[in-house]
C-alpha distance (Angstrom), angle and dihedral (degrees) to the residues before:
residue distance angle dihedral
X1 . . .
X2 3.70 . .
X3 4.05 128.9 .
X4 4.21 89.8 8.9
X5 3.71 88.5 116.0
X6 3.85 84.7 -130.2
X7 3.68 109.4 173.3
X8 3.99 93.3 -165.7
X9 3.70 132.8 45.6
X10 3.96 86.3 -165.2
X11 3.59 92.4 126.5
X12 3.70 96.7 68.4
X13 3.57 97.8 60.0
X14 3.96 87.1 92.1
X15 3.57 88.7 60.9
X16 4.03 103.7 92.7
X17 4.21 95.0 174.3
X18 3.63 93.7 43.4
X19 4.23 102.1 136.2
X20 3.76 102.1 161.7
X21 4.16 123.7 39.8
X22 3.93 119.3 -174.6
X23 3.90 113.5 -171.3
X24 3.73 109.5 142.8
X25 3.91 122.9 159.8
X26 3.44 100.2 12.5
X27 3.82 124.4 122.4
X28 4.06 98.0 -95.8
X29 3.98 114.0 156.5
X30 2.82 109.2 166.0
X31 3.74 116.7 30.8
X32 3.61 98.6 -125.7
X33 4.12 145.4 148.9
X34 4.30 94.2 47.7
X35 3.91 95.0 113.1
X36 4.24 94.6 91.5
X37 3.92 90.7 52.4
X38 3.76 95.0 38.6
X39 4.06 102.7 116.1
X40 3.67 88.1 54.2
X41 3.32 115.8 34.3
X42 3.83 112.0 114.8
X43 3.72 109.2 158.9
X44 3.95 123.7 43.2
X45 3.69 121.1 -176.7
X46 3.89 108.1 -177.8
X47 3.94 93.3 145.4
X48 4.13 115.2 145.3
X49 3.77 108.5 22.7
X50 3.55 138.1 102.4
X51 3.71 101.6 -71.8
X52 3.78 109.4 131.8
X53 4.23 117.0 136.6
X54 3.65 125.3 61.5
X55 3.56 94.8 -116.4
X56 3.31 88.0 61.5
X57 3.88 93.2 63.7
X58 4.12 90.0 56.7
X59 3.83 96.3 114.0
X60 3.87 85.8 64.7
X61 3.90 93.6 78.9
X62 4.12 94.1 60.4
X63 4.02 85.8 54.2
X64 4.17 101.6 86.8
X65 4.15 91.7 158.2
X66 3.70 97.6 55.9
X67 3.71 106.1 135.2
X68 3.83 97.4 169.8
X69 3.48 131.6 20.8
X70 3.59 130.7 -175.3
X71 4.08 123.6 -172.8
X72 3.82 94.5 154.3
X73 3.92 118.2 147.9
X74 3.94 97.5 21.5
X75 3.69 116.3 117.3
X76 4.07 99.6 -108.6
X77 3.75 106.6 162.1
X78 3.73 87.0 179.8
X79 3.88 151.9 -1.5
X80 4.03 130.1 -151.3
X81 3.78 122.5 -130.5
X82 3.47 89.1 -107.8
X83 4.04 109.0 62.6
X84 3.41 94.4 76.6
X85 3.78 94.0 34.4
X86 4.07 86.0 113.1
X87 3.16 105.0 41.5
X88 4.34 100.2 94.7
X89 4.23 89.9 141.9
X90 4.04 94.3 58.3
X91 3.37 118.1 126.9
X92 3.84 106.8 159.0
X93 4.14 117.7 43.6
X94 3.76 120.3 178.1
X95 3.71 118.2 -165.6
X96 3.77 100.0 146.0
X97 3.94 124.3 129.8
X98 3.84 92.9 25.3
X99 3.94 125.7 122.5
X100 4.49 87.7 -110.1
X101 3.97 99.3 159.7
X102 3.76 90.3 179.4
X103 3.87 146.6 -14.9
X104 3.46 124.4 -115.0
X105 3.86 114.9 -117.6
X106 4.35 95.0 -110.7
X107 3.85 94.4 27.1
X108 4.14 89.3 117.2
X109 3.75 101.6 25.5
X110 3.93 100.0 108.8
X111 4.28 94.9 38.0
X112 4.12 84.5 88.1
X113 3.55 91.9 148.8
X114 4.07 93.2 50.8
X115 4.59 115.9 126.8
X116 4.09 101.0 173.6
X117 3.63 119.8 36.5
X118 4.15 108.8 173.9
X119 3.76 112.3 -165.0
X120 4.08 95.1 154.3
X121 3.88 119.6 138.5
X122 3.57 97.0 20.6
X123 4.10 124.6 124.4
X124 4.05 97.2 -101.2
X125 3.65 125.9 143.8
X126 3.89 104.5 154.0
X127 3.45 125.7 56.2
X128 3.97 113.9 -169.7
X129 3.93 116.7 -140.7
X130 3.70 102.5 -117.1
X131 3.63 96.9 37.2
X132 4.08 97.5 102.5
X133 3.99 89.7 31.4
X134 4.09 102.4 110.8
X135 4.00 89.5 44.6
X136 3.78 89.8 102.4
X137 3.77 89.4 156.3
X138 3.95 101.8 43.6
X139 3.65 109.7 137.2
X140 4.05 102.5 174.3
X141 3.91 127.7 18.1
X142 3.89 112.8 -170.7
X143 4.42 114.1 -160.1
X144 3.27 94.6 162.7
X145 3.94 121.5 151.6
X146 3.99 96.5 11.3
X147 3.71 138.1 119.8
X148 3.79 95.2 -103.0
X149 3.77 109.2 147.5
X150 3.80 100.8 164.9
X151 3.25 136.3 29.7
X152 3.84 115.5 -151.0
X153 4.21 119.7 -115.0
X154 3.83 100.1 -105.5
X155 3.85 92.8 6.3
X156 4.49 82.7 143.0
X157 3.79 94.3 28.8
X158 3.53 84.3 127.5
X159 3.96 105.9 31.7
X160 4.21 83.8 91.9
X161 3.70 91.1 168.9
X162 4.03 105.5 37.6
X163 3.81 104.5 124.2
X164 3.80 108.0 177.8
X165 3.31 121.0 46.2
X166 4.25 117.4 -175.5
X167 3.86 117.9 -171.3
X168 3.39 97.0 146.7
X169 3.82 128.2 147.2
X170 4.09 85.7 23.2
X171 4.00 118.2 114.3
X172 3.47 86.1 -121.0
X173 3.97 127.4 147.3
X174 3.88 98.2 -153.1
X175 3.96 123.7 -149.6
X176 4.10 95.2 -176.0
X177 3.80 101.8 142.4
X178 3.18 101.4 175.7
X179 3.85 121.5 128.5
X180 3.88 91.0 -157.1
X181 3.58 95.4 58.4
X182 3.82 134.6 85.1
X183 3.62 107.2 -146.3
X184 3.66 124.1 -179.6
X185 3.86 109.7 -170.8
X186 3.68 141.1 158.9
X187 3.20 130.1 -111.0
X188 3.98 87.7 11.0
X189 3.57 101.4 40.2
X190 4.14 107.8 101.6
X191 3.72 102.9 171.5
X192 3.65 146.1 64.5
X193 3.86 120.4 -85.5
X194 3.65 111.4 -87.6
X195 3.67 88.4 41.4
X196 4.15 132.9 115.5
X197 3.72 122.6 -120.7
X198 3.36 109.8 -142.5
């Protein structure tokens, strides 16, 4: 369904086994039609269209199965704690190359089951302790290209199992400790991608 500039995706809502859904750069806005495929639909790519309020996201909360979820390159400036609120089976979220100026504090609390969350290229500067705490399972957390100047003391006390860590290109003066996780941050960061910090 990609580059069709469709602007609905009512015409899947007839298709009851659907599990996988590729629309990128159309002309969606908002993110409608899902509700007939919703008890199957695992994988949702939705990445470069014309998604950019909240409201727009609304369709979200009747899709339970959602393993993967992609709304990179839309123009989301931000995101209640609520759109994701049924989404306990993701595992990969995309958020990258949006407009996201902050995160509200609960906005990730119920995606428990969540490895790859990409927030890169987005308008952040602030992230609140307690944002990333119910993540138990996150496995790689990409910052890159924000605002982020500080990182929080104990801000992924909790994230036992994140591994990579990007926060480059951020002014950011990072005080991740952790031996387990590959961090790549600027001004801090003093090896080459790939590497730990110790």
């Amino acid at each position: 369904c990609g580059h069709n500039r469709l602007q609905s995706l009512d015409g899947v809502q007839h298709l009851p086994h659907l599990t996988t859904l590729h629309a990128p750069n159309n002309s969606l806005a908002p993110l409608t039609g899902l509700s007939g495929c919703a008890a199957t639909l695992s994988t949702l790519e939705v990445h470069a269209n014309a998604l950019a309020a909240d409201g727009e996201l609304d369709a979200l909360a009747a899709l339970p199965a959602l393993r993967s979820l992609r709304l990179s390159s839309n123009s989301l400036t931000s995101f209640t704690s609520v759109i994701f609120a049924s989404q306990t089976q993701l595992e990969t979220l995309w958020l990258d190359n949006n407009v996201l100026g902050s995160l509200p504090d609960t906005g990730f609390d119920n995606l428990v089951r969540l490895k790859s969350l990409r927030l890169d290229n987005n308008r952040l500067s602030v992230l609140r302790k307690g944002v990333f705490d119910k993540l138990v399972d996150l496995e790689e957390l990409y910052l890159t290209l924000n605002g982020i100047h500080t990182v929080p003391e104990g801000l992924f006390a909790n994230n036992v199992n994140l591994r990579v860590l990007e926060m480059k290109a951020n002014p950011t003066v990072c005080g991740v400790s952790n031996g387990n996780i590959r961090c790549t941050c600027a001004p801090g960061y003093a090896g080459e991608e790939g590497e730990s910090v110790p």
